[in-house]
SEFIZA-3560 file (N, C-alpha, C; in Angstrom, 3 decimals):
REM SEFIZA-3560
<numar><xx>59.083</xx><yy>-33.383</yy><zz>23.677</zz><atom>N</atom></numar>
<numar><xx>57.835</xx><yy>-33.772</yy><zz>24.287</zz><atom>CA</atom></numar>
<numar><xx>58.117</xx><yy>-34.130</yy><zz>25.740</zz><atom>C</atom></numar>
<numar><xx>57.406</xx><yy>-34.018</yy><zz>26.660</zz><atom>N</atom></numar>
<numar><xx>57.428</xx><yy>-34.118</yy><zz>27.821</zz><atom>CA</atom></numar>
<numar><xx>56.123</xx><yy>-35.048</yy><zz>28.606</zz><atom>C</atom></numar>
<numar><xx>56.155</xx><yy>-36.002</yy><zz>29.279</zz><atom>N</atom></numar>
<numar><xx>55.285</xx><yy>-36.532</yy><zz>29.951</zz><atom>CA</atom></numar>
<numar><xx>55.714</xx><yy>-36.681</yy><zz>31.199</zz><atom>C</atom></numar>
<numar><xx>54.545</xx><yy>-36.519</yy><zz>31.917</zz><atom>N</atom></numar>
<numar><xx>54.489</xx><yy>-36.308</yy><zz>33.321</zz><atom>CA</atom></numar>
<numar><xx>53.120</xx><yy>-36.987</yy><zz>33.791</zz><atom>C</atom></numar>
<numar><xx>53.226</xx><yy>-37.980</yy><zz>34.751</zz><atom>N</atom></numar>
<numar><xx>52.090</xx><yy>-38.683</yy><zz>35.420</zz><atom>CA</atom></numar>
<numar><xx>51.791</xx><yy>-38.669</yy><zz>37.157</zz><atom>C</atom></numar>
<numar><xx>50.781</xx><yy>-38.104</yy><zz>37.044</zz><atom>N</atom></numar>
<numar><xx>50.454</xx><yy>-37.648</yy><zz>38.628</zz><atom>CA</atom></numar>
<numar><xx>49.396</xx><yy>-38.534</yy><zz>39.378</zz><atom>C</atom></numar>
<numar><xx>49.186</xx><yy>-38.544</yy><zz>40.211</zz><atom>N</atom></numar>
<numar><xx>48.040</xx><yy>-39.315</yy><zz>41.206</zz><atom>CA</atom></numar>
<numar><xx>47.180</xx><yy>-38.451</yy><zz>41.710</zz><atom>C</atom></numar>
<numar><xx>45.647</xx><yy>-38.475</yy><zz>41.768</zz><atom>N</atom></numar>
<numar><xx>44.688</xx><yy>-37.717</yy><zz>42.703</zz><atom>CA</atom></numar>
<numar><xx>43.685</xx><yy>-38.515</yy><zz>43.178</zz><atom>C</atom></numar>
<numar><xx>43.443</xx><yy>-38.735</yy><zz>44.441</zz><atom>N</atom></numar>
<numar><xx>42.393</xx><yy>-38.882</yy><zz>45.007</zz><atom>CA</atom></numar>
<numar><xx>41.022</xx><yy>-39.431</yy><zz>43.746</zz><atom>C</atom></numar>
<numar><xx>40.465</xx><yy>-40.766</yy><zz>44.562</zz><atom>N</atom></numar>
<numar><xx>39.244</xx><yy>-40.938</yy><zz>43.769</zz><atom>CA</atom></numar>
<numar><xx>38.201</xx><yy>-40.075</yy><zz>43.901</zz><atom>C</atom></numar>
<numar><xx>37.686</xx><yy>-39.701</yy><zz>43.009</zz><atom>N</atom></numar>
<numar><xx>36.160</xx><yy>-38.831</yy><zz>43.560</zz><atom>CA</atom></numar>
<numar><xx>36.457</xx><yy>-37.054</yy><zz>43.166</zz><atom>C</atom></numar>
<numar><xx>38.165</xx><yy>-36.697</yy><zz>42.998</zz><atom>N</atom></numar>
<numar><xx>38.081</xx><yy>-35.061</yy><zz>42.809</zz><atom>CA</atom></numar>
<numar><xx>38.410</xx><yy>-34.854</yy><zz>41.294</zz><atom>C</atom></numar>
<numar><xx>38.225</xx><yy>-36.038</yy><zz>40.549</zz><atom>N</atom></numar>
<numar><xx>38.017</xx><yy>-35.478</yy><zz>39.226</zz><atom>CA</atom></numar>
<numar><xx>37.065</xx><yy>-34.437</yy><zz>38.141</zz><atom>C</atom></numar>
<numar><xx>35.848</xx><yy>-34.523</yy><zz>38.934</zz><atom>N</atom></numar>
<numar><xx>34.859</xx><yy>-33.684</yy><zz>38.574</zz><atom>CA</atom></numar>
<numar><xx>35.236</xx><yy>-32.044</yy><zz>38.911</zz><atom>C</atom></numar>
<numar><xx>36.130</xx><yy>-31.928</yy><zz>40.000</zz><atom>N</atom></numar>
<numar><xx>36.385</xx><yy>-30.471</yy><zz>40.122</zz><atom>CA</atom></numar>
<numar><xx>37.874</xx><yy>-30.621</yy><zz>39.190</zz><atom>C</atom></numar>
<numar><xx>38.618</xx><yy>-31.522</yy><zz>38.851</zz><atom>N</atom></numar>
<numar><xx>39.805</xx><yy>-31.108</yy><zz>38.184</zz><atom>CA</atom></numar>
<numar><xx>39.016</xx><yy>-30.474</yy><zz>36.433</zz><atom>C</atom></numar>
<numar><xx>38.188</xx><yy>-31.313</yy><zz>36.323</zz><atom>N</atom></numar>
<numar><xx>37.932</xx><yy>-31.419</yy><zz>34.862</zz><atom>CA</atom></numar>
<numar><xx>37.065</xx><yy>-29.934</yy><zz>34.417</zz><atom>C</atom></numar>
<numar><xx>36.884</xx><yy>-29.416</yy><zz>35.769</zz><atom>N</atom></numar>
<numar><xx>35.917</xx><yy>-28.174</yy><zz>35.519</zz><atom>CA</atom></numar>
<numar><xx>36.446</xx><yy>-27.426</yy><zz>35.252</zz><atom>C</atom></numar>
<numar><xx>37.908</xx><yy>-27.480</yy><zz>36.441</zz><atom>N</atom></numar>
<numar><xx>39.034</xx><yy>-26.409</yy><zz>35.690</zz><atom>CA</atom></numar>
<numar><xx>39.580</xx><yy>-25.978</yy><zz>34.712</zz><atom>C</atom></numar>
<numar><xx>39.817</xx><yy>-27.831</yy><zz>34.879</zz><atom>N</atom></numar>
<numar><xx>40.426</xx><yy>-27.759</yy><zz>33.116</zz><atom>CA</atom></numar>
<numar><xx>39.830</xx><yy>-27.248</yy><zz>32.024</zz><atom>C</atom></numar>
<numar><xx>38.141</xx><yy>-26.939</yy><zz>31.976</zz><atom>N</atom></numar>
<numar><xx>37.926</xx><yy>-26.717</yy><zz>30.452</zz><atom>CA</atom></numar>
<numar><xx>37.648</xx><yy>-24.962</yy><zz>31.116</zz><atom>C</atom></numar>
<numar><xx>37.944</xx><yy>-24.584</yy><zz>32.294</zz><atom>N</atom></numar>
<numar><xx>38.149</xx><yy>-22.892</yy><zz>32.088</zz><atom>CA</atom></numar>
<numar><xx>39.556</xx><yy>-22.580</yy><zz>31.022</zz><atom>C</atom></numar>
<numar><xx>40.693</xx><yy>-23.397</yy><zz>31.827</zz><atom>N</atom></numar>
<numar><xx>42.036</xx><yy>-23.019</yy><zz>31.860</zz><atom>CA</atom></numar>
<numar><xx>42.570</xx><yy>-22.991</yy><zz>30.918</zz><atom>C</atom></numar>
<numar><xx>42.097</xx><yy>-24.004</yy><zz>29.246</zz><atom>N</atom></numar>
<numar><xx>42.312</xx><yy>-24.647</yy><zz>28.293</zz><atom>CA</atom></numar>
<numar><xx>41.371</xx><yy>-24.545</yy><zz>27.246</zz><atom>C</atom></numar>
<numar><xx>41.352</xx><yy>-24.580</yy><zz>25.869</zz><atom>N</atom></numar>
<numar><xx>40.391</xx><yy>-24.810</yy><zz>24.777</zz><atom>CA</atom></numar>
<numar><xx>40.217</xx><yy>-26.331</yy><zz>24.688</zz><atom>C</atom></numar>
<numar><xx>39.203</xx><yy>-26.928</yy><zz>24.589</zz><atom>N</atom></numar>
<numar><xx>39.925</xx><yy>-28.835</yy><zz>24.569</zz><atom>CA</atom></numar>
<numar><xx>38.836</xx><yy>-28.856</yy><zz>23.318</zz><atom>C</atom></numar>
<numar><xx>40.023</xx><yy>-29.042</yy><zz>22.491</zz><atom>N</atom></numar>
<numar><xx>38.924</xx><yy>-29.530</yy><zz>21.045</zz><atom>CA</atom></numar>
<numar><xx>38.655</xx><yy>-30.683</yy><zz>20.763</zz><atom>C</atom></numar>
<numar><xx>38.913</xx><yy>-31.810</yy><zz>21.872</zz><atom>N</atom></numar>
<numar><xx>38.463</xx><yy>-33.060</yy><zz>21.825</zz><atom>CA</atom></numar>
<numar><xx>38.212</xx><yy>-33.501</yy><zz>23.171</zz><atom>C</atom></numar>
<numar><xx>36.978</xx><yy>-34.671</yy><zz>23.463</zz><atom>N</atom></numar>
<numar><xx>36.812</xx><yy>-34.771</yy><zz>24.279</zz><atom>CA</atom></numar>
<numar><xx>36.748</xx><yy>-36.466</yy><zz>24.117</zz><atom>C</atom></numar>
<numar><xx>36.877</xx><yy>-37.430</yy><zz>25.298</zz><atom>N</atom></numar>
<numar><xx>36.505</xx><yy>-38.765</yy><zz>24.537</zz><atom>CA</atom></numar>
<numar><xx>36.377</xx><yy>-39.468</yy><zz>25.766</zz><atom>C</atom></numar>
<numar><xx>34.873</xx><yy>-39.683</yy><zz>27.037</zz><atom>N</atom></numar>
<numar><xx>34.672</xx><yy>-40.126</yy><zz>28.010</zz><atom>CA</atom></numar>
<numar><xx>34.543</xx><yy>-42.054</yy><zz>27.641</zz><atom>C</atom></numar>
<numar><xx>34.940</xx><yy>-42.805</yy><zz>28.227</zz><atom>N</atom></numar>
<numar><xx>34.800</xx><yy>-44.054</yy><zz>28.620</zz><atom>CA</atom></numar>
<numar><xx>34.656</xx><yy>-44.171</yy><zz>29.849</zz><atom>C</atom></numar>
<numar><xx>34.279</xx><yy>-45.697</yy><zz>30.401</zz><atom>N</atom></numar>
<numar><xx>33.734</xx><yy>-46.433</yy><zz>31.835</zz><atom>CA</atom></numar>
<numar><xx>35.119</xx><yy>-45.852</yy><zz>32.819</zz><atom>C</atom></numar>
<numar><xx>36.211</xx><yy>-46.182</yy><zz>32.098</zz><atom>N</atom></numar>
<numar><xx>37.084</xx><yy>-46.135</yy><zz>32.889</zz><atom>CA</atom></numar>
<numar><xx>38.439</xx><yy>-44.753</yy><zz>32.509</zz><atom>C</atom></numar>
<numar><xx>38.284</xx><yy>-44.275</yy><zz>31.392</zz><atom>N</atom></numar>
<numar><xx>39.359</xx><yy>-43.432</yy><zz>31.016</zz><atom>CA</atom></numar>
<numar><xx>38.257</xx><yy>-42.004</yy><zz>30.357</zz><atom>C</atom></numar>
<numar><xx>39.372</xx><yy>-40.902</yy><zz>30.708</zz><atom>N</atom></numar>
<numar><xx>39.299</xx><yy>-39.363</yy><zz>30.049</zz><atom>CA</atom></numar>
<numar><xx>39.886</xx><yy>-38.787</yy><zz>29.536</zz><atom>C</atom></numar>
<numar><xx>39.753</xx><yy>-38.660</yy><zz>28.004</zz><atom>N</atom></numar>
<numar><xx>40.608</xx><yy>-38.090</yy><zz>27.203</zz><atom>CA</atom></numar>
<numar><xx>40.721</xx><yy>-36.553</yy><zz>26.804</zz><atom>C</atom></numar>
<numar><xx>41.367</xx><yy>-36.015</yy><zz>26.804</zz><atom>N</atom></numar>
<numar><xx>41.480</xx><yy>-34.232</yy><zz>26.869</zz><atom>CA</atom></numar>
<numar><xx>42.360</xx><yy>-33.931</yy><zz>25.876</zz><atom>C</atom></numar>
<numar><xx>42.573</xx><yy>-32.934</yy><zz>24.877</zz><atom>N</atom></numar>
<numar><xx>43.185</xx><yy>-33.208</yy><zz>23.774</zz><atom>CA</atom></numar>
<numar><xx>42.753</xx><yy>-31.063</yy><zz>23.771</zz><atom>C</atom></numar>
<numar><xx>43.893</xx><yy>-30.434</yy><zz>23.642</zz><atom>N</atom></numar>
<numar><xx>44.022</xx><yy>-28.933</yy><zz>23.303</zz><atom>CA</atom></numar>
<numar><xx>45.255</xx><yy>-28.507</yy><zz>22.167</zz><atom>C</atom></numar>
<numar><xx>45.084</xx><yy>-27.366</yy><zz>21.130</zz><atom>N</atom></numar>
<numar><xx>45.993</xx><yy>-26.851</yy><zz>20.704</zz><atom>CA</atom></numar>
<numar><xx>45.503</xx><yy>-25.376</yy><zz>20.427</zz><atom>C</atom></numar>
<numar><xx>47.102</xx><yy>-24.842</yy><zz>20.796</zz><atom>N</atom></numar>
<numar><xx>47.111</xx><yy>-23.070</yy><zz>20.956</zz><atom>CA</atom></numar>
<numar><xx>48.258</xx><yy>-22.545</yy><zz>19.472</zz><atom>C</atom></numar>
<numar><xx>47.845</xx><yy>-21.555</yy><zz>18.868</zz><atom>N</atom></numar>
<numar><xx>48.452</xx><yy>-21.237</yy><zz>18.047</zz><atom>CA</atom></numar>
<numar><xx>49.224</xx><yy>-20.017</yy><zz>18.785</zz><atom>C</atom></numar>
<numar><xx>50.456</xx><yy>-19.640</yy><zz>18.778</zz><atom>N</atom></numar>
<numar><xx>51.247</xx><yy>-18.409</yy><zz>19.027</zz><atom>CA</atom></numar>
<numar><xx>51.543</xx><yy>-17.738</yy><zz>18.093</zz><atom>C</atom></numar>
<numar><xx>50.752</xx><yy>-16.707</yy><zz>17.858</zz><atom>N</atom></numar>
<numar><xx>51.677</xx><yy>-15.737</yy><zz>16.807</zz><atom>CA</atom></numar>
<numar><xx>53.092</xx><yy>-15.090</yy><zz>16.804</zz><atom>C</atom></numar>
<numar><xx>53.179</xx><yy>-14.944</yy><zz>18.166</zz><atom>N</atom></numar>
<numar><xx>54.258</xx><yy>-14.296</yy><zz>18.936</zz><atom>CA</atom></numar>
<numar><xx>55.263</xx><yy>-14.839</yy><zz>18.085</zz><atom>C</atom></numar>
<numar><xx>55.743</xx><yy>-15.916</yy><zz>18.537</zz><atom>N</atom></numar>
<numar><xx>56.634</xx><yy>-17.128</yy><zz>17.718</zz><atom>CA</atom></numar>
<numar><xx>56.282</xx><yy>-17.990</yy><zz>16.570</zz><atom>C</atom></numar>
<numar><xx>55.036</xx><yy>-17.922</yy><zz>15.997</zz><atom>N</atom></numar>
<numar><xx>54.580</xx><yy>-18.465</yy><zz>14.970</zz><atom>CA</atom></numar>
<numar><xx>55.117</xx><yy>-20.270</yy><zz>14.826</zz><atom>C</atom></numar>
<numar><xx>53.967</xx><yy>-20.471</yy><zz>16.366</zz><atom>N</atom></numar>
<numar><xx>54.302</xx><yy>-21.677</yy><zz>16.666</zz><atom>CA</atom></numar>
<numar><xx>52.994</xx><yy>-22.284</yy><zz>17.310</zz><atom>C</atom></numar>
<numar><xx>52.705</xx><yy>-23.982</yy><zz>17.526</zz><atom>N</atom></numar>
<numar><xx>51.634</xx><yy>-24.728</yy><zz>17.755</zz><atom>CA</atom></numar>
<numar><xx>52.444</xx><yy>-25.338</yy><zz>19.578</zz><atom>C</atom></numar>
<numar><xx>51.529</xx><yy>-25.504</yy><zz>20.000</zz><atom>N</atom></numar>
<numar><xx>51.491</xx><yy>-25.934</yy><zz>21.473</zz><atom>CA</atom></numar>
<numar><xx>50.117</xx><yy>-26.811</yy><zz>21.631</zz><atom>C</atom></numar>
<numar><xx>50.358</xx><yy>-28.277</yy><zz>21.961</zz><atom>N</atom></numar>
<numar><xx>49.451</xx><yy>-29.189</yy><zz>22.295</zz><atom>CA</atom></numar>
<numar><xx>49.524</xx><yy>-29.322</yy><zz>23.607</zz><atom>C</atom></numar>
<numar><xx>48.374</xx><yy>-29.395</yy><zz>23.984</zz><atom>N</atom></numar>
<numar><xx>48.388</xx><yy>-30.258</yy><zz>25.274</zz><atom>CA</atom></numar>
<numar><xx>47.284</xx><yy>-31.785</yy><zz>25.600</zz><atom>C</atom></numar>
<numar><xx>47.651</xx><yy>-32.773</yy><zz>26.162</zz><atom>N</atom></numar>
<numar><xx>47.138</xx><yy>-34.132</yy><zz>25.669</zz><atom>CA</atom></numar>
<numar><xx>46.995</xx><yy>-34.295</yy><zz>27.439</zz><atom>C</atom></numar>
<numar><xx>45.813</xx><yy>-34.584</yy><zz>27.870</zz><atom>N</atom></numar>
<numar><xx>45.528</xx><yy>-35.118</yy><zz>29.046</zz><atom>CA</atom></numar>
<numar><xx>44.808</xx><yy>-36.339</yy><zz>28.946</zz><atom>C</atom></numar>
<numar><xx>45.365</xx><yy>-37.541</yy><zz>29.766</zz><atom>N</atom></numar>
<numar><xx>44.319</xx><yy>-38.834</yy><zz>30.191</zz><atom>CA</atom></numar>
<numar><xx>44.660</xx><yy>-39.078</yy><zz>31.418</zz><atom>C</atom></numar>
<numar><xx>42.902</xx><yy>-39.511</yy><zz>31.919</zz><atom>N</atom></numar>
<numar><xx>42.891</xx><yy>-39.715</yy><zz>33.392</zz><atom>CA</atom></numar>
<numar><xx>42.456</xx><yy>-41.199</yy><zz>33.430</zz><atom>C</atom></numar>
<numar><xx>42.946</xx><yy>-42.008</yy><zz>34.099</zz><atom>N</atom></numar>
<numar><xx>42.489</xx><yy>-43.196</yy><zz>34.094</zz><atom>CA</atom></numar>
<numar><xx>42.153</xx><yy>-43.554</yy><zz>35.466</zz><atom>C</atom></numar>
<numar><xx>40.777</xx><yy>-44.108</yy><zz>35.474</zz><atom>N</atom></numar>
<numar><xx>40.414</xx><yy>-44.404</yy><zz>36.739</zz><atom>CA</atom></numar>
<numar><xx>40.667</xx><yy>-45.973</yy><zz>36.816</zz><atom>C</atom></numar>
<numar><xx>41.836</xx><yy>-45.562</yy><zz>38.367</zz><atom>N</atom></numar>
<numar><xx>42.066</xx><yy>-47.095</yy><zz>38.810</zz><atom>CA</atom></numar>
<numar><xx>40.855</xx><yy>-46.833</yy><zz>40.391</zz><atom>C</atom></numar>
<numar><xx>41.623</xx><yy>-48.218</yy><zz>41.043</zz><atom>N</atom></numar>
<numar><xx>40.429</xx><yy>-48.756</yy><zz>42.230</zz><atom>CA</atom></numar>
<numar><xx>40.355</xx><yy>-47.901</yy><zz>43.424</zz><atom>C</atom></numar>
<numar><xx>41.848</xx><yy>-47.180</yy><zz>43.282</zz><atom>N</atom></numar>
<numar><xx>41.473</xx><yy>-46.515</yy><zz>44.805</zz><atom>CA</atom></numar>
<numar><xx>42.272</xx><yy>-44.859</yy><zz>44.283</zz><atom>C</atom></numar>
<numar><xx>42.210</xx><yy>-44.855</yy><zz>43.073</zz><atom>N</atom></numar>
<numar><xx>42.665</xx><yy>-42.680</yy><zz>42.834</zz><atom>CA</atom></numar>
<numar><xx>42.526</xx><yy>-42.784</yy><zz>41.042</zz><atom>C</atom></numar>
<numar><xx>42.948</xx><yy>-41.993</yy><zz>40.842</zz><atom>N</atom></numar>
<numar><xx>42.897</xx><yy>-41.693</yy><zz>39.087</zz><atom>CA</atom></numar>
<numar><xx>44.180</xx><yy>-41.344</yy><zz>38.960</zz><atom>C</atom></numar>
<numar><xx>44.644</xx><yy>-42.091</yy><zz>38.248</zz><atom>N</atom></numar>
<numar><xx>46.063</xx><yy>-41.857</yy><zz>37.322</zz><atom>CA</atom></numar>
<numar><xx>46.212</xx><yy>-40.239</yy><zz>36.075</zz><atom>C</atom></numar>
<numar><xx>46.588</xx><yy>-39.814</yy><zz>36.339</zz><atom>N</atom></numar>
<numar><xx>46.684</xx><yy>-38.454</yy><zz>35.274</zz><atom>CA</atom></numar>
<numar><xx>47.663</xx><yy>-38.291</yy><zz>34.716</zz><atom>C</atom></numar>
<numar><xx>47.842</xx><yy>-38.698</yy><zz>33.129</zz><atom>N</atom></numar>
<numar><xx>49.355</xx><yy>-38.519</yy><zz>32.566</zz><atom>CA</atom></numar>
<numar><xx>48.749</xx><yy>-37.177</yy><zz>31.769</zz><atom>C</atom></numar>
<numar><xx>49.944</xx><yy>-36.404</yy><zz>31.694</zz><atom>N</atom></numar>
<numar><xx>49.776</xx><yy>-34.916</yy><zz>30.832</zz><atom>CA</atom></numar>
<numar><xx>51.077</xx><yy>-34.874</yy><zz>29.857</zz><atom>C</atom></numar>
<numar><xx>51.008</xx><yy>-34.524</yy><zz>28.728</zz><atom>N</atom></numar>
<numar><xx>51.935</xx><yy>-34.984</yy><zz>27.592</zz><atom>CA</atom></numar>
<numar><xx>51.636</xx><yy>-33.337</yy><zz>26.852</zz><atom>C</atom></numar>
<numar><xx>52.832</xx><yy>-32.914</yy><zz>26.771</zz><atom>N</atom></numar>
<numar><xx>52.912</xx><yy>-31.071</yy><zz>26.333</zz><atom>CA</atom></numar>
<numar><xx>53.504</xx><yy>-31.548</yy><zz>25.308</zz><atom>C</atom></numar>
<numar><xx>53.686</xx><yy>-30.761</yy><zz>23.689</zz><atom>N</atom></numar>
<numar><xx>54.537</xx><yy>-30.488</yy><zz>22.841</zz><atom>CA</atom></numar>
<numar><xx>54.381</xx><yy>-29.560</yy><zz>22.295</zz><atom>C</atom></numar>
<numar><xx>54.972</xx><yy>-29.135</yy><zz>20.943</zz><atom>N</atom></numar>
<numar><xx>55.003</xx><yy>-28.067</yy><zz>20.324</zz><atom>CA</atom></numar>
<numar><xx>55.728</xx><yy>-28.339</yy><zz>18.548</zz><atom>C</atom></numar>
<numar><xx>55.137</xx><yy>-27.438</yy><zz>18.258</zz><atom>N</atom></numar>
<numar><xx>56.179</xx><yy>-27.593</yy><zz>16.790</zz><atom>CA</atom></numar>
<numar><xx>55.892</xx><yy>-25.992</yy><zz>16.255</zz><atom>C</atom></numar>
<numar><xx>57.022</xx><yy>-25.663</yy><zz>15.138</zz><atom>N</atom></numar>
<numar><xx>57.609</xx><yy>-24.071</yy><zz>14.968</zz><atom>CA</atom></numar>
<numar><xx>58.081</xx><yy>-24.676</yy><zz>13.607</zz><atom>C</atom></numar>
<numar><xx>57.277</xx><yy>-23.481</yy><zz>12.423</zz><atom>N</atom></numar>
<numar><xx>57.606</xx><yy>-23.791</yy><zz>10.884</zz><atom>CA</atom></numar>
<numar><xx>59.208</xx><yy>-23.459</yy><zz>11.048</zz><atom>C</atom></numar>
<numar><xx>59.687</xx><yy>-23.929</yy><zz>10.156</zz><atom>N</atom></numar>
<numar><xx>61.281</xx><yy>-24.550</yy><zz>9.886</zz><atom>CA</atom></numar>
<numar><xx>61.212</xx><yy>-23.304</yy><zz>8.502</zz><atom>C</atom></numar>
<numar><xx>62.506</xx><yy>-23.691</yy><zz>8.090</zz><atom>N</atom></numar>
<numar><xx>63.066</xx><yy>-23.304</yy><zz>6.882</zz><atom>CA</atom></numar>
<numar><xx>62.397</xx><yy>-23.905</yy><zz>6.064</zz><atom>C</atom></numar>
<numar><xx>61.984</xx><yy>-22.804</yy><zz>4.978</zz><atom>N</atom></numar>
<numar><xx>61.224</xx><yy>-22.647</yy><zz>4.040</zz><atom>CA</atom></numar>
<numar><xx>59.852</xx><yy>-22.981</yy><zz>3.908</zz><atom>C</atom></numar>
<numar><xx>59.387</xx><yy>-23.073</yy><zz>5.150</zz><atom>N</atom></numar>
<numar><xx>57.938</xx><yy>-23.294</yy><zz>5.535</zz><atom>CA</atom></numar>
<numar><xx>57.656</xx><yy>-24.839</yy><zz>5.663</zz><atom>C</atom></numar>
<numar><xx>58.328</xx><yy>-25.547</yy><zz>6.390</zz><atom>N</atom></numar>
<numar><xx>58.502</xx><yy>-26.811</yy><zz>6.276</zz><atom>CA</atom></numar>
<numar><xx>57.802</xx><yy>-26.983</yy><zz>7.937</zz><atom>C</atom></numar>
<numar><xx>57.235</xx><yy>-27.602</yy><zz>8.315</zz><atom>N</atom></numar>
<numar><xx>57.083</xx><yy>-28.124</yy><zz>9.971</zz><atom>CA</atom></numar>
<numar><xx>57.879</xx><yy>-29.259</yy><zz>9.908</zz><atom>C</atom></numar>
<numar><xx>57.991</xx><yy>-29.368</yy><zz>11.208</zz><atom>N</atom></numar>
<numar><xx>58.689</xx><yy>-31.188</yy><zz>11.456</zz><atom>CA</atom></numar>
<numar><xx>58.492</xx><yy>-31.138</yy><zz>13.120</zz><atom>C</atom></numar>
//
């Protein structure tokens, strides 16, 4: 798993978030006063494997905090996930 937390400007979230639901499937969505929750998963046949992607934006006083959290998981031996 990987997390990564970025900074943007107050006020350009409305164009990040537009992108985001071109760029992405987001099968969850979960707005509050102060936080944005973004929640995607991609199935690969290729590799016969799952890929999440987990976005929250938290609005502080002077930009929005953006942590992005990637993983994945790939059936195991004998059809087992872990």
């Amino acid at each position: 798993m990987n997390v990564r937390t970025i900074q943007l400007q107050s006020g350009a979230e409305t164009e990040l978030l537009a992108f985001l639901s071109t760029e992405m499937r987001v099968g969850y969505r979960h707005d509050s006063a102060d936080t944005i929750i973004l929640m995607g998963e991609e199935y690969r046949f290729r590799t016969n494997s799952r890929q999440t992607c987990t976005i929250v934006l938290k609005r502080l006083s002077d930009c929005t905090a953006i942590d992005l959290i990637g993983s994945g998981g790939k059936t195991g031996l004998f059809g087992f996930d872990w």
